[in-house]
N, C-alpha and C positions, 0 to 999 in steps of 0.2 A: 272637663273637656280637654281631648288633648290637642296639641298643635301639632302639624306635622314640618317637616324644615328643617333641617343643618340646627342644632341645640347654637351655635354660633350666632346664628341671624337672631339669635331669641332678642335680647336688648335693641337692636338698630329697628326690627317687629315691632316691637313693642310702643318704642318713641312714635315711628310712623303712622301707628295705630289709633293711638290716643289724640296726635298732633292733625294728623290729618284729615279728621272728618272739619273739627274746629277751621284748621287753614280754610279749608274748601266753602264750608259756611261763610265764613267772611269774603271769600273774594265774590262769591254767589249775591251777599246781599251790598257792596259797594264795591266791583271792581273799577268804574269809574271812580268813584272816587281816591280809593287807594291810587291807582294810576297816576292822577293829578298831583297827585303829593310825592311820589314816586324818588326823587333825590332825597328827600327829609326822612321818608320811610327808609329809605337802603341806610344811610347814618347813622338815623335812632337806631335798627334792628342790630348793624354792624360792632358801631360803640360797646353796648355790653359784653359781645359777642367775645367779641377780642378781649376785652378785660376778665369776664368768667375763665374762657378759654386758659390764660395766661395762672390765673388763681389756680385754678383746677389741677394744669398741667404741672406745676409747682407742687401740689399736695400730695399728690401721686407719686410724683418725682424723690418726694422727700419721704414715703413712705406715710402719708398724715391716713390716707384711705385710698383702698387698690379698685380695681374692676374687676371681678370676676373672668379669666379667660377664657373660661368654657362657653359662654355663653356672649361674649366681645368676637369680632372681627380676625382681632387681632394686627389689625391697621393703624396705625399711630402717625401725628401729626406732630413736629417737633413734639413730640414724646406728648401727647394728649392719644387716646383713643377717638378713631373717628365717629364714635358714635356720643361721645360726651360733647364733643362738637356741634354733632347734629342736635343732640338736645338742648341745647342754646342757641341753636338756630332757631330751630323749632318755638320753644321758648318764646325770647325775643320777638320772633314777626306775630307770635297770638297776641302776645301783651301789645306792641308798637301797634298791629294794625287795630286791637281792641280798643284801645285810645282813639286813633283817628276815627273810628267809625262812630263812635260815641260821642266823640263834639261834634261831628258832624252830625248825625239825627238829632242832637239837640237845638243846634244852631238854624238846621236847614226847618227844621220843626216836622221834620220825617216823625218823629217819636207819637205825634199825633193823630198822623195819617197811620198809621200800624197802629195805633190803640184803635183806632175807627176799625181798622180793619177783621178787628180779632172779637171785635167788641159786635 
């Protein structure tokens, strides 16, 4: 299958692609709730964010492992590409919001009413 688009956009695609149906699922089956947690979510997702970010842009930096240009931006953020960025964003809020939604269907005992409902 081919893609069509700038060979550039291929990776920033790519992240969006995969990340994006997941994001939408989740805010689909608890955007209330993410909402109410809303300061704890933006910390938890942020925290890693900035640490990866800072690892990453280090590894690069020093040659540990490169990005491919042809298929990057070629946008950089204190010397991070902006698309290793968005993968940690990305990242980040599946996992943070995967958590919250998971204590909460278990706690709220949603988990029961979705087996009733599938069952």
């Amino acid at each position: 299958m081919a893609l069509s688009g700038p060979q550039s956009l291929f990776y920033l695609g790519a992240i969006l692609g995969w990340a994006g149906p997941v994001i939408s699922l989740q805010w689909i089956y608890g955007a209330d709730v993410l909402l109410k947690n809303g300061k704890k979510l933006i910390l938890a997702i942020l925290v890693p964010v900035a640490y990866l970010s800072a690892v990453d842009s280090l590894a690069i930096n020093t040659g540990l492992w490169t990005i491919q240009t042809s298929t990057s931006l070629g946008v950089n953020i204190l010397g991070l590409p902006v698309e290793e960025a968005i993968f940690f964003l990305t990242t980040s809020t599946m996992v943070v919001q995967g958590v919250i939604l998971y204590v909460w269907t278990v706690k709220s005992g949603a988990s029961k009413r979705i087996k009733n409902t599938l069952t």
